[in-house]
TIBA-463444 format. One line per field, with one value per atom (N, C-alpha, C): x, y, z; residue number from 1; atom name; residue in one letter. Coordinates in Angstrom, 2 decimals. Each point is the difference from the previous one (the first is absolute). Example, Ala and Ser with C-alpha at 12.3 -4.5 7.8 and 13.67 -1.06 7.14 Angstrom:
BEGIN
c1: c(13.19	-0.89	0.90	-0.35	0.82	-0.77)
c2: c(-5.69	1.19	1.20	1.05	1.19	1.09)
c3: c(7.80	0.00	0.00	-0.72	0.06	0.73)
i: c(1	1	1	2	2	2)
at: c(N	CA	C	N	CA	C)
aa: c(A	A	A	S	S	S)
This chain:
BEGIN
c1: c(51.49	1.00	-0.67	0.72	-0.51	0.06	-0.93	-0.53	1.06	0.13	1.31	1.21	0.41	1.40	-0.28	-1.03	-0.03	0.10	-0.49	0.34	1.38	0.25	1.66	0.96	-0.43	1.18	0.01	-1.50	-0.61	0.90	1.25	0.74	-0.59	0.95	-0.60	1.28	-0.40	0.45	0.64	1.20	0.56	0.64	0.35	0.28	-1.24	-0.02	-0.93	0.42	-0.34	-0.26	-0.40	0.38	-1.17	-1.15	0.33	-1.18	-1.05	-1.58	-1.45	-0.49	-1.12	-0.77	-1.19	-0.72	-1.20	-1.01	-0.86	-1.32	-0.68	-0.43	-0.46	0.57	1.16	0.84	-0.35	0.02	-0.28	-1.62	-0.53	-1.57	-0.02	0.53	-0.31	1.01	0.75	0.69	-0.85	-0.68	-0.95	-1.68	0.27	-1.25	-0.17	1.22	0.02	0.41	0.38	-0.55	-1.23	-0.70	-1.32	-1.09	0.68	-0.41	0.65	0.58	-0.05	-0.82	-0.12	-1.25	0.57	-1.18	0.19	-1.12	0.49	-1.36	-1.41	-1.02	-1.53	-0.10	0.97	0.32	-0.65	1.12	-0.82	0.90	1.36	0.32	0.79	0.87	0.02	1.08	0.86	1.31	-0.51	1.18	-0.33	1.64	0.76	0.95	0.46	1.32	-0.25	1.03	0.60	1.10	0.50	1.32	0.65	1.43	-0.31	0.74	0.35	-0.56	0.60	1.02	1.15	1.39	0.44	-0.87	0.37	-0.80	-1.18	-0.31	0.24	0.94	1.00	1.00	0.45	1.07	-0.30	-1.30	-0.39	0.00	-0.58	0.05	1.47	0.61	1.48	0.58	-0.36	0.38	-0.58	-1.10	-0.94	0.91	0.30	0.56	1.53	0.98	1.16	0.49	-0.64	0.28	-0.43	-0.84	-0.50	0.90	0.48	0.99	1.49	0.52	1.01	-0.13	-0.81	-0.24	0.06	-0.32	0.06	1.41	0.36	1.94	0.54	-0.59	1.14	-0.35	-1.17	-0.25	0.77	0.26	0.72	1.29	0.25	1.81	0.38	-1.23	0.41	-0.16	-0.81	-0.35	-1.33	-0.54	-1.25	-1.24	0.71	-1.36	1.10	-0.15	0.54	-0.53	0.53	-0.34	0.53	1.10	0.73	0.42	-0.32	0.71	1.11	0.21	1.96	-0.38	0.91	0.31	-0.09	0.33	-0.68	-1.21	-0.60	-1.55	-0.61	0.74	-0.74	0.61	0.77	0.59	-1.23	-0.73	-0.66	-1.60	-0.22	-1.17	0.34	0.96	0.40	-0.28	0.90	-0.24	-1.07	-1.25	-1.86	0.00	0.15	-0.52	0.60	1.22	0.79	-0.77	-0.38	-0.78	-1.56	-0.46	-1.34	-0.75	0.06	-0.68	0.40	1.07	0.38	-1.25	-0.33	-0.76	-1.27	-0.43	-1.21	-1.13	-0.56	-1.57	0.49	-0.67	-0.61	-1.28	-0.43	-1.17	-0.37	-0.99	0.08	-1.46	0.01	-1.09	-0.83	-1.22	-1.06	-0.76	-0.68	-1.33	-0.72	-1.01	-0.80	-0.04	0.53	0.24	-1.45	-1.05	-1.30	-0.26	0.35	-0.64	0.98	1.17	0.75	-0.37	0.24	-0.59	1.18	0.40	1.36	-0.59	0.03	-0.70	1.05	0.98	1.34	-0.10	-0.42	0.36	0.36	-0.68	0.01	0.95	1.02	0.98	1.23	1.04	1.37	0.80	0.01	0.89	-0.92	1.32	-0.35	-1.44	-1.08	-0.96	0.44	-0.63	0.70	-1.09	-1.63	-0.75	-0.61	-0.25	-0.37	1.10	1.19	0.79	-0.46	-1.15	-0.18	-1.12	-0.48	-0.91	0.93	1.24	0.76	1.33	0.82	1.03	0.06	-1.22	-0.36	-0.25	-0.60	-0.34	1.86	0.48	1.43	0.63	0.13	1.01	-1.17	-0.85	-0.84	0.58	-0.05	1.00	1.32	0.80	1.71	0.05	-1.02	0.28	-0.47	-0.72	-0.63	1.09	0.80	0.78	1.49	-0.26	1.54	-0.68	-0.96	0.05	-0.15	0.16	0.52	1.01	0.42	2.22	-0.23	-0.63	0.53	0.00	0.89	0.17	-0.46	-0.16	-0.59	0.60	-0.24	0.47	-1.14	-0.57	-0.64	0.94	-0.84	0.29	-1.08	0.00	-0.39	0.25	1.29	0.72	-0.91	-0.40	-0.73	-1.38	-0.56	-1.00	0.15	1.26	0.84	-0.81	-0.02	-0.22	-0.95	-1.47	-0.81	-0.95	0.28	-0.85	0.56	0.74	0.83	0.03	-0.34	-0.38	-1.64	-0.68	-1.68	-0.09	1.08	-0.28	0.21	1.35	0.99	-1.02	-0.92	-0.98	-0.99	-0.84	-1.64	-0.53	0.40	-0.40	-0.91	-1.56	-0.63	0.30	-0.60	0.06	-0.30	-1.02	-0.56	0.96	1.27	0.53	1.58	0.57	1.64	1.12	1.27	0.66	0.31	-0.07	0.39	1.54	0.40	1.45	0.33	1.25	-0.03	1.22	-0.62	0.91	0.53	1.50	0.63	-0.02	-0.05	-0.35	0.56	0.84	0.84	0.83	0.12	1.27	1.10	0.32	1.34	1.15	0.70	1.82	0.49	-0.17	0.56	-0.71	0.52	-1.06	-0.32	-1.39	-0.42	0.86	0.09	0.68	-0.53	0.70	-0.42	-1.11	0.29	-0.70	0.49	-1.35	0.41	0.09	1.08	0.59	-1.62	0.08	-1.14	0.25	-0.68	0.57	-0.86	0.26	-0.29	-0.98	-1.23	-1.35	-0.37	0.89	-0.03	0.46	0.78	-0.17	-1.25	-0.76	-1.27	-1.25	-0.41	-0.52	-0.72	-0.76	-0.48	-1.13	0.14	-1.57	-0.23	-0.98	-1.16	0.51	1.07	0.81	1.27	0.03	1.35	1.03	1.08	1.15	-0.17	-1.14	-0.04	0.27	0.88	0.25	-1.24	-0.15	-0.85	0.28	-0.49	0.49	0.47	0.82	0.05	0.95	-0.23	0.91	1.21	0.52	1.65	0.38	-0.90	0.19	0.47	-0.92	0.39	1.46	0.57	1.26	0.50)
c2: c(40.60	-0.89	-0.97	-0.13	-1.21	-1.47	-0.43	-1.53	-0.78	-0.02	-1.26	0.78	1.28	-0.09	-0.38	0.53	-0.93	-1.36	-0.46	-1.64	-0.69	0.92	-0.41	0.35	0.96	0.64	-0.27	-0.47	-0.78	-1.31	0.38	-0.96	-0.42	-1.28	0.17	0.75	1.16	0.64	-0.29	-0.68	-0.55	1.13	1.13	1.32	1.08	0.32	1.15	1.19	1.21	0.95	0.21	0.31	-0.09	1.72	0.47	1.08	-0.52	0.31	0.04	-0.25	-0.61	-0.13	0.90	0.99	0.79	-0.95	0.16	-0.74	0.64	0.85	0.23	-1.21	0.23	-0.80	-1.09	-1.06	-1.44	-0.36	1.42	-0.66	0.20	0.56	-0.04	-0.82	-0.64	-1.08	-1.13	-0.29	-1.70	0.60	1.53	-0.61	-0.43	-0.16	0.17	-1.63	-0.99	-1.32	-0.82	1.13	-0.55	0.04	-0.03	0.39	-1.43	-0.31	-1.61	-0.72	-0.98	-1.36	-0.70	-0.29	-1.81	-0.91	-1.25	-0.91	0.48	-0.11	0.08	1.61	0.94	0.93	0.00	-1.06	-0.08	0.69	0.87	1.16	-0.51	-1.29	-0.71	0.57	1.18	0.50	1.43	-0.41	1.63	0.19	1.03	0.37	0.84	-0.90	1.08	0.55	0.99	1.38	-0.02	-0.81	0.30	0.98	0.72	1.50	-0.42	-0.51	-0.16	-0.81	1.15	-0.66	-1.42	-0.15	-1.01	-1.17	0.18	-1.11	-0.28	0.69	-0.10	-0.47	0.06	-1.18	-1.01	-0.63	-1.03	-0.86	0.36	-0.56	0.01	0.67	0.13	-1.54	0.06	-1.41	-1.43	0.51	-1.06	-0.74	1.13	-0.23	-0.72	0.68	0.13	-2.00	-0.79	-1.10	-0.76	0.34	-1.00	0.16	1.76	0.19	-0.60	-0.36	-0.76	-1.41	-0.58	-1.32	-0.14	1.06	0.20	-0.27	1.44	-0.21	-1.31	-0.49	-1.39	-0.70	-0.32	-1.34	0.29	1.89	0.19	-0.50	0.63	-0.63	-1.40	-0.69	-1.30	-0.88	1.13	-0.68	-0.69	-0.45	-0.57	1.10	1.02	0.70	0.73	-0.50	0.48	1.31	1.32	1.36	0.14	0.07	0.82	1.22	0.87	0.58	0.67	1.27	0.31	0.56	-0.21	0.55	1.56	0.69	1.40	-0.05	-0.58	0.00	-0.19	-1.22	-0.58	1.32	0.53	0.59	0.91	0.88	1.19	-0.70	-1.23	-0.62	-0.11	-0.28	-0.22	1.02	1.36	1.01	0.50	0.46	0.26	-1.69	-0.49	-1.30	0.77	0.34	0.37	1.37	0.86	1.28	0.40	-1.11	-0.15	0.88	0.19	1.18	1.24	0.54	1.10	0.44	-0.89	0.55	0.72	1.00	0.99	-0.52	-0.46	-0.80	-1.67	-0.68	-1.50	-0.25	-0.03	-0.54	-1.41	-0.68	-0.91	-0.48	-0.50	-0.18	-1.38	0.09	-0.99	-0.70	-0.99	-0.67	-0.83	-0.04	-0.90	-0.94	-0.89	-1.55	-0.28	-0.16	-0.87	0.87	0.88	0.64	-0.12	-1.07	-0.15	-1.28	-0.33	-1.54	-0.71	-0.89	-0.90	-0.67	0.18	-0.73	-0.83	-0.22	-0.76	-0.96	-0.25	-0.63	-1.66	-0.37	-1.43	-0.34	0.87	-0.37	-0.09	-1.08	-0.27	1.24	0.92	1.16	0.79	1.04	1.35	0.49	0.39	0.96	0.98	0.90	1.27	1.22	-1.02	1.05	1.01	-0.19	0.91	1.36	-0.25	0.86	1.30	0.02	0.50	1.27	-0.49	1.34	0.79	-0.70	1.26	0.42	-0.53	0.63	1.27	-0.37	1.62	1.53	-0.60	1.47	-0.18	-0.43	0.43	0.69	-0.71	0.37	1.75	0.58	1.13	0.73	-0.79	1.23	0.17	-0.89	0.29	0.69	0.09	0.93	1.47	0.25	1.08	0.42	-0.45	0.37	0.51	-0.53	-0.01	1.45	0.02	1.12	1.03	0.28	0.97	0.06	-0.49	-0.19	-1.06	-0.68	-1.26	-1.02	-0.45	-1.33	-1.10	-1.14	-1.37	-1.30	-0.65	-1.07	-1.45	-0.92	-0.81	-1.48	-0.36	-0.93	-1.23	-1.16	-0.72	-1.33	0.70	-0.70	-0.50	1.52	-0.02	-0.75	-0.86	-0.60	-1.35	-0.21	-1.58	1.03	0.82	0.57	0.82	-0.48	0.58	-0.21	-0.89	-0.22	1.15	0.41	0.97	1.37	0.06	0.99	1.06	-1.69	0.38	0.73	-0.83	0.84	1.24	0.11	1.84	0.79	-0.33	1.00	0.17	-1.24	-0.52	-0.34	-0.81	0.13	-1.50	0.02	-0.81	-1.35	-1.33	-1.40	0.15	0.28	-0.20	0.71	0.84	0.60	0.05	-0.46	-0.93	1.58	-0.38	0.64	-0.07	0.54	-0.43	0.14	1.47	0.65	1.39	0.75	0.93	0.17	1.76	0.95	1.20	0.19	0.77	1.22	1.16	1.19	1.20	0.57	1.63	0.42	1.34	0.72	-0.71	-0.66	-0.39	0.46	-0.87	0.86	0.16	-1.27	0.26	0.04	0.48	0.70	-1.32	-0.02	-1.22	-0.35	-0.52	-0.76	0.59	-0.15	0.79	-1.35	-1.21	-0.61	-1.56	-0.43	-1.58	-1.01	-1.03	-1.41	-0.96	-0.06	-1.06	-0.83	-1.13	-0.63	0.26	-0.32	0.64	-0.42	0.92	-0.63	-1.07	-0.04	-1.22	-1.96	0.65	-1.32	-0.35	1.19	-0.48	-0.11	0.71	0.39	-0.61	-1.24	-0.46	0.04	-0.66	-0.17	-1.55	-0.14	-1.04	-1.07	-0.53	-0.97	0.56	-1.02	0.48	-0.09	1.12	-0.12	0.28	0.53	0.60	1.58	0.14	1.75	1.06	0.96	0.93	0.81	0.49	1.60	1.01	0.76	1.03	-0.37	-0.74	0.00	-0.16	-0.12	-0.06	1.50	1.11	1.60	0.08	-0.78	0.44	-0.94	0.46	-1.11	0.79)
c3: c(97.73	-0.59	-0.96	-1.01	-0.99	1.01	-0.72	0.67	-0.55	-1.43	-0.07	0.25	0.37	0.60	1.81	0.27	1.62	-0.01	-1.02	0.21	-0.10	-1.22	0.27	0.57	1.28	0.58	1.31	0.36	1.37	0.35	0.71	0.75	1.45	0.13	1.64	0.72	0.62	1.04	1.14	0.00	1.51	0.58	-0.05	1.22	-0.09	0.90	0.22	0.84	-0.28	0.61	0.99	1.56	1.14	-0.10	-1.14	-0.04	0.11	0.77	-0.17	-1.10	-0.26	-1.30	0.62	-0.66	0.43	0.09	0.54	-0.20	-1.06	0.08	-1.32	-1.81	0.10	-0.85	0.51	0.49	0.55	-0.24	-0.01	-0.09	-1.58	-0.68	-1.69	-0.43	0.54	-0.54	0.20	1.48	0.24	-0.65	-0.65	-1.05	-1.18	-0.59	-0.66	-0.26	1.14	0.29	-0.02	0.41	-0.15	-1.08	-1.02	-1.78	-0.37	0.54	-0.63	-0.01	-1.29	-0.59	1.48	0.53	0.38	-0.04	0.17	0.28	-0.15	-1.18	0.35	0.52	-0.04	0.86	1.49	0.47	1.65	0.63	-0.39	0.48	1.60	0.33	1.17	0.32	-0.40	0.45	1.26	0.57	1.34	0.40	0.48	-0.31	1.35	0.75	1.55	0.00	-0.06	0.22	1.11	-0.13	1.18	0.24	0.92	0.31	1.17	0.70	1.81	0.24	0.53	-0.22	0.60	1.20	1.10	-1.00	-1.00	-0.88	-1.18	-0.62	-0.53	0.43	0.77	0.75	0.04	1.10	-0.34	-1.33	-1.25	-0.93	-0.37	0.07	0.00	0.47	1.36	0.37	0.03	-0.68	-0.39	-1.70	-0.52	-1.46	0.07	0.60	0.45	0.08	1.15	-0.44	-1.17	-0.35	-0.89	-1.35	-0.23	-1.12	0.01	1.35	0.61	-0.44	0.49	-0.33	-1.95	-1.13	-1.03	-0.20	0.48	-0.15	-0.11	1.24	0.70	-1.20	-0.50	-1.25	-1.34	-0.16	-1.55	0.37	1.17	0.77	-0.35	0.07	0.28	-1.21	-1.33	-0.69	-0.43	1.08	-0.29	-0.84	0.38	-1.02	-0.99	-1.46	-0.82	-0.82	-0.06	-0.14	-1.29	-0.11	-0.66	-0.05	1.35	0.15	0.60	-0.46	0.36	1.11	0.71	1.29	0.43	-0.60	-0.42	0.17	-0.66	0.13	1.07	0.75	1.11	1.23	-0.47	1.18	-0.23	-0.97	0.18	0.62	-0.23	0.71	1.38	0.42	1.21	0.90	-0.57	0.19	0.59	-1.02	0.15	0.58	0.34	1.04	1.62	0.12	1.48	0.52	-1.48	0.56	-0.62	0.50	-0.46	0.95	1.08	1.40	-0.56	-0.76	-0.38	-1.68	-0.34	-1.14	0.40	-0.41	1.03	-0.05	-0.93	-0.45	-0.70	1.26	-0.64	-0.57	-0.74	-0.37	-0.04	0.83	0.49	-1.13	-0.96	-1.01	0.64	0.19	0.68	-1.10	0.52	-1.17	0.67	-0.01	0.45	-0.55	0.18	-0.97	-0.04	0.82	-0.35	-1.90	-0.28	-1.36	-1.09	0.31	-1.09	-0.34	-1.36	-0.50	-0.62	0.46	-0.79	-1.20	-1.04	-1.03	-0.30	-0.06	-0.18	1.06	1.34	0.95	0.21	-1.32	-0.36	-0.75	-0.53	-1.17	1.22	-0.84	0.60	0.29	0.38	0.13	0.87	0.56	0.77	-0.45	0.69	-0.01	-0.33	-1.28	-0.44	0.19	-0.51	-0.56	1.15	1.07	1.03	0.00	-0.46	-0.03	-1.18	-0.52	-1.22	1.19	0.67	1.04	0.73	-0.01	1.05	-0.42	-1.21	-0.02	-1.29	-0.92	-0.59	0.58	1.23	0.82	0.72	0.22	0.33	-1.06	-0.92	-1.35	0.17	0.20	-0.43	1.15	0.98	1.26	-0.38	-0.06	-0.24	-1.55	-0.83	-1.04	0.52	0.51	0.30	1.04	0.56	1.14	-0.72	-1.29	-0.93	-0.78	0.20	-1.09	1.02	1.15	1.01	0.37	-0.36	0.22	1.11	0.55	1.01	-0.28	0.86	-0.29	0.63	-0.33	0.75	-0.23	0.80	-0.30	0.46	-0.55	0.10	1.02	0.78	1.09	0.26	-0.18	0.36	1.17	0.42	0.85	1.56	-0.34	1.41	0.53	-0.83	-0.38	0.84	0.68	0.57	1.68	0.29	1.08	0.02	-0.70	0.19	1.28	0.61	1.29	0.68	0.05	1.30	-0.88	-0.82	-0.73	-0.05	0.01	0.34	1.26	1.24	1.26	0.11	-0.43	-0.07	-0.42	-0.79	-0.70	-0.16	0.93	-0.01	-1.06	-0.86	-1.46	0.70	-0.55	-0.28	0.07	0.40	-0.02	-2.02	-0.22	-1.54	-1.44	0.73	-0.80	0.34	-1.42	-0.21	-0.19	0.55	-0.52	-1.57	-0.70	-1.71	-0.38	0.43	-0.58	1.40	0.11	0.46	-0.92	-0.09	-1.00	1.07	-0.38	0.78	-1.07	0.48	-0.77	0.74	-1.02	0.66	-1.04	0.26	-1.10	0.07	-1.26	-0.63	0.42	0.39	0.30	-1.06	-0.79	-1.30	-1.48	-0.97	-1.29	-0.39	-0.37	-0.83	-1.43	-0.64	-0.79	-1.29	-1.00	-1.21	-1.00	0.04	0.06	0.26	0.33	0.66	-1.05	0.79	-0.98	-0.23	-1.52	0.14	-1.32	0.07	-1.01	-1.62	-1.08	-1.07	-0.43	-0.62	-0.28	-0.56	-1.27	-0.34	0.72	0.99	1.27	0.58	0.12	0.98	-0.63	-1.26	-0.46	-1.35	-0.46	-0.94	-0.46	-1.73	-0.72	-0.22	0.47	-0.04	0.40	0.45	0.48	0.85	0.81	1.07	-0.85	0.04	-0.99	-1.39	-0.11	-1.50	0.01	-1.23	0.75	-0.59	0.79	0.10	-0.87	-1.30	-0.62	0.41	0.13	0.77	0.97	0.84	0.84	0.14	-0.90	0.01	0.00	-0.11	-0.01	1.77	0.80	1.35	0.84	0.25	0.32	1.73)
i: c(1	1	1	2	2	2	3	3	3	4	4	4	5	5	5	6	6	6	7	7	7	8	8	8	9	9	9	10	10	10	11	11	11	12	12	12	13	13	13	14	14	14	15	15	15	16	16	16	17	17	17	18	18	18	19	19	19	20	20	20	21	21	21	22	22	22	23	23	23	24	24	24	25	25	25	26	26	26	27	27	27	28	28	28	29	29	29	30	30	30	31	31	31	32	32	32	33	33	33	34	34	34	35	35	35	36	36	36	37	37	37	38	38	38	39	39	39	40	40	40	41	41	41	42	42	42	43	43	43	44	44	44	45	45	45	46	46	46	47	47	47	48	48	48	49	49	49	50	50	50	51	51	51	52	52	52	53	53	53	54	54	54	55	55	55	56	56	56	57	57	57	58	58	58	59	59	59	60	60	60	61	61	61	62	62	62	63	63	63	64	64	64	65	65	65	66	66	66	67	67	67	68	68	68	69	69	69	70	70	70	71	71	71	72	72	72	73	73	73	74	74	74	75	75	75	76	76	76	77	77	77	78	78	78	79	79	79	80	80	80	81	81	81	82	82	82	83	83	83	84	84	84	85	85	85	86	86	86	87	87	87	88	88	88	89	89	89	90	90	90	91	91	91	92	92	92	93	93	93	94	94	94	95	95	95	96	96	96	97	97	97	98	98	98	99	99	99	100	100	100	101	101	101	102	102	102	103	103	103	104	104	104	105	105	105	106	106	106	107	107	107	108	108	108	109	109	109	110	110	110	111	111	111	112	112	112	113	113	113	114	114	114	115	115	115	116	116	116	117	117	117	118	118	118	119	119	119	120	120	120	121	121	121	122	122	122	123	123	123	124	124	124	125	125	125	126	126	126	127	127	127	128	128	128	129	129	129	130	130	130	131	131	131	132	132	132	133	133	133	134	134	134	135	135	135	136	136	136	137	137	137	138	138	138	139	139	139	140	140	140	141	141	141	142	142	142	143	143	143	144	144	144	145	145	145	146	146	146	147	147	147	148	148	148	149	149	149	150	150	150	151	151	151	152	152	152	153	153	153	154	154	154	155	155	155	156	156	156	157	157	157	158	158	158	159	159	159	160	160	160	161	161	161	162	162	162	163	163	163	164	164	164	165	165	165	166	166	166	167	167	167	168	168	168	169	169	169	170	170	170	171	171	171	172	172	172	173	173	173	174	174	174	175	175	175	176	176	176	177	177	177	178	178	178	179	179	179	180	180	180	181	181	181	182	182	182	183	183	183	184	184	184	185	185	185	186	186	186	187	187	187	188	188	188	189	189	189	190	190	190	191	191	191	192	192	192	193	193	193	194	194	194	195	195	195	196	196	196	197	197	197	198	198	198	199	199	199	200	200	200	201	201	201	202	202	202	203	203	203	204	204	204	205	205	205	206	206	206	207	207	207	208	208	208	209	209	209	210	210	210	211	211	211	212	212	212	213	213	213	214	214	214	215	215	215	216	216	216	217	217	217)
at: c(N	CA	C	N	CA	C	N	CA	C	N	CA	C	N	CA	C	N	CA	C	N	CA	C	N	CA	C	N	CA	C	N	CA	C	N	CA	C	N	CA	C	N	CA	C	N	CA	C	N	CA	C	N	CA	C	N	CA	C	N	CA	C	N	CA	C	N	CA	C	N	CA	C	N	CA	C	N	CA	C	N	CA	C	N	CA	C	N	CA	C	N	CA	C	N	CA	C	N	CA	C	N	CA	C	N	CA	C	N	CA	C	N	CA	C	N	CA	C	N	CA	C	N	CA	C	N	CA	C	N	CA	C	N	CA	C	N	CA	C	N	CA	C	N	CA	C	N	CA	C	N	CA	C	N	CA	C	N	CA	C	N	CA	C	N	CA	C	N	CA	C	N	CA	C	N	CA	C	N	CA	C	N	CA	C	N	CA	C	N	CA	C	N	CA	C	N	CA	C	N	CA	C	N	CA	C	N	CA	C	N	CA	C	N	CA	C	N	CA	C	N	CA	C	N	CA	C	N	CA	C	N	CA	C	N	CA	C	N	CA	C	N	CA	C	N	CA	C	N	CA	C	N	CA	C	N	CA	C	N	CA	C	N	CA	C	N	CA	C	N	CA	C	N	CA	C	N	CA	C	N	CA	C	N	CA	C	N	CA	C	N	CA	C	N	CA	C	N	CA	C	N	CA	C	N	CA	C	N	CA	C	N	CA	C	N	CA	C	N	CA	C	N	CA	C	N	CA	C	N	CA	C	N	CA	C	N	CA	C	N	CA	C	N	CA	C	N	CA	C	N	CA	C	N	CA	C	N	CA	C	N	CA	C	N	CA	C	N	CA	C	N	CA	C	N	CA	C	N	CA	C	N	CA	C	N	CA	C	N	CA	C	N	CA	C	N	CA	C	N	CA	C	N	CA	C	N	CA	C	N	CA	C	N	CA	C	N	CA	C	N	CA	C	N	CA	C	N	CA	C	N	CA	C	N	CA	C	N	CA	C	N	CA	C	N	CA	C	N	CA	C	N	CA	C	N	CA	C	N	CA	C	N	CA	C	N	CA	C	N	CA	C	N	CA	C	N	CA	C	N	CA	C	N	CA	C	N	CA	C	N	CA	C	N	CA	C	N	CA	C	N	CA	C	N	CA	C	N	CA	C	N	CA	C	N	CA	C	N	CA	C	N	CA	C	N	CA	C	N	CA	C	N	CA	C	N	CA	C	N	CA	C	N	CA	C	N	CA	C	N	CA	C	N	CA	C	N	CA	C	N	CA	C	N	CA	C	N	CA	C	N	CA	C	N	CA	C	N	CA	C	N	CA	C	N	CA	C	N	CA	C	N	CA	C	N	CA	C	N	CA	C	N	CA	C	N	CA	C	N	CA	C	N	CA	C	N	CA	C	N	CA	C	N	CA	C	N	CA	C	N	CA	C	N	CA	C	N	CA	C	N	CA	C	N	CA	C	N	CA	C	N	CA	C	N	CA	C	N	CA	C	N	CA	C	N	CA	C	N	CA	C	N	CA	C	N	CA	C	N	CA	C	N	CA	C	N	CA	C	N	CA	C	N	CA	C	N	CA	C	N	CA	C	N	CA	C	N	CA	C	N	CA	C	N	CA	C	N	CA	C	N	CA	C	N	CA	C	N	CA	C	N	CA	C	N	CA	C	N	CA	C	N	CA	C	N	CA	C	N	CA	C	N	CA	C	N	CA	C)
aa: c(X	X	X	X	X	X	X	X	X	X	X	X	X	X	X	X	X	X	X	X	X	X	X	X	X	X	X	X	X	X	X	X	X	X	X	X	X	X	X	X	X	X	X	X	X	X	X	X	X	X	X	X	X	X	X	X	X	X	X	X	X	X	X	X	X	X	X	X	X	X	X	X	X	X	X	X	X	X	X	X	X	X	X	X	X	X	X	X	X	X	X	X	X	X	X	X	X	X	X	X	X	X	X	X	X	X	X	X	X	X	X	X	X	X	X	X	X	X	X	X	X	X	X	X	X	X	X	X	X	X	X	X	X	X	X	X	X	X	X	X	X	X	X	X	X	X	X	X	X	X	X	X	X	X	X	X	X	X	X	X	X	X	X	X	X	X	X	X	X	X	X	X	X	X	X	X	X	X	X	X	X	X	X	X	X	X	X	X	X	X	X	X	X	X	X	X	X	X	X	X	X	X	X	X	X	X	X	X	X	X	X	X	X	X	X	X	X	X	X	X	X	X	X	X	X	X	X	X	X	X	X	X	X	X	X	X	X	X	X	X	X	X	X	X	X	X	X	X	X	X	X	X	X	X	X	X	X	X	X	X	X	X	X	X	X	X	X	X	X	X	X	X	X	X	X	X	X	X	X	X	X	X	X	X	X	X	X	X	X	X	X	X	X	X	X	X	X	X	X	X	X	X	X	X	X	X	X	X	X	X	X	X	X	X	X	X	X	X	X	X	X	X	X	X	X	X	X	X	X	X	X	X	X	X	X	X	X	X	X	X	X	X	X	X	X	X	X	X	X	X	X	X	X	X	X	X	X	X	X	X	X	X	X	X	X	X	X	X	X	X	X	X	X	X	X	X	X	X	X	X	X	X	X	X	X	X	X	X	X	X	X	X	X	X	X	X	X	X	X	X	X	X	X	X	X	X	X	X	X	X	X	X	X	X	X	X	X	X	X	X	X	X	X	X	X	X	X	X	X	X	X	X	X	X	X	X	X	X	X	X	X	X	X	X	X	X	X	X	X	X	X	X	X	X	X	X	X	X	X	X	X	X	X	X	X	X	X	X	X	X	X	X	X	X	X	X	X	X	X	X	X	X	X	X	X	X	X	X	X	X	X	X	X	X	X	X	X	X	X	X	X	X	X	X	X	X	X	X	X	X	X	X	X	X	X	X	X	X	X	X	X	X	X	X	X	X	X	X	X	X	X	X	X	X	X	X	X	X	X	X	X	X	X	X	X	X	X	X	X	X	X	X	X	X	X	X	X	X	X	X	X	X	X	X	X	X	X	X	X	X	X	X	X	X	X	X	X	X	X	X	X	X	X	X	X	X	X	X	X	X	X	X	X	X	X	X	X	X	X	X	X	X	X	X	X	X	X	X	X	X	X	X	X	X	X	X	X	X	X	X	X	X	X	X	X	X	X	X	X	X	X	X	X	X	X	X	X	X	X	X	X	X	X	X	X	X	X	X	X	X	X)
């Protein structure tokens, strides 16, 4: 498959298929993770496959409130989304049958080898995020260009203590993300809403427009 039609056709996946993913297939998809730049290349990502139904549940119900407690704040307002109800219904959805998706990928890092170079500025820490979410974006493309689908989760990160246990994961090594991964119920999208190059996209100053880019919309 072409690389820029996987990028633009790479939705997130809220139904799934309960068919098998081969292993074979699962191991050339997380190598194709591990070809990502990071940090100094200190290489701090490790990646655990979960198939076992009864731990899949668990995380199931590990996820399950914390996506509730989400709901209740759009309900109420306090967290302003913008979105339609439709929408939230198909999150809701892959939130109620999260044990039903066949492979979690539960993405790891050893925080001691990530470096916050930002850590001193007024805002969110971003830059550690630069060692581990490239080797993701390299799995969920590689997984799109086999017909499956994924969907990226960070929800689960509020319950990583009870997470480390379910799975023995290391004192020295963080949950980062878990990606749900399986054949699509439904056809990927012909291509995804994004906003137009020239919105995001500048020369030499913020808000100066870019050449070219008014071609991509």
């Amino acid at each position: 498959m072409d690389l820029l039609n996987a990028m633009q056709t790479m939705n997130a996946c809220r139904y799934f298929k309960p068919d098998a993913v081969a292993d074979d297939l699962l191991a050339k998809i997380l190598n194709a993770a591990r070809w990502a730049a990071t940090g100094s290349n200190k290489q701090p990502l490790s990646f655990i496959v979960v198939r076992d139904a009864a731990k899949r549940r668990a995380l199931h119900d590990l996820y399950q409130p914390i996506w509730d407690t989400v709901m209740q704040k759009y309900a109420s307002g306090e967290f302003k989304s913008g979105f339609t109800p439709k929408f939230l219904g198909h999150v809701d959805h892959f939130a109620r049958h999260l044990d039903t998706v066949p492979v979690h990928i539960v993405v790891c890092v050893q925080w001691k080898d990530l470096t916050a170079l930002d850590a001193n500025l007024d805002r969110t820490v971003l830059t550690p995020g630069s060692s581990i979410y490239p080797a993701v974006q390299n799995l969920m493309l590689a997984a799109r260009a086999e017909g499956l689908g994924t969907t990226l989760t960070t929800l689960l990160a509020l319950a990583e203590p009870q997470i480390k246990t379910l799975l023995e994961i290391p004192a020295d090594t963080a949950t980062a993300a878990v990606i749900m991964l399986g054949w699509p119920e439904k056809p990927f999208p012909q291509s995804l809403k994004r906003k137009p190059l020239a919105e995001t996209a500048f020369l030499d100053r913020y808000g100066a427009p870019l050449p070219g880019a008014s071609a991509y919309v």
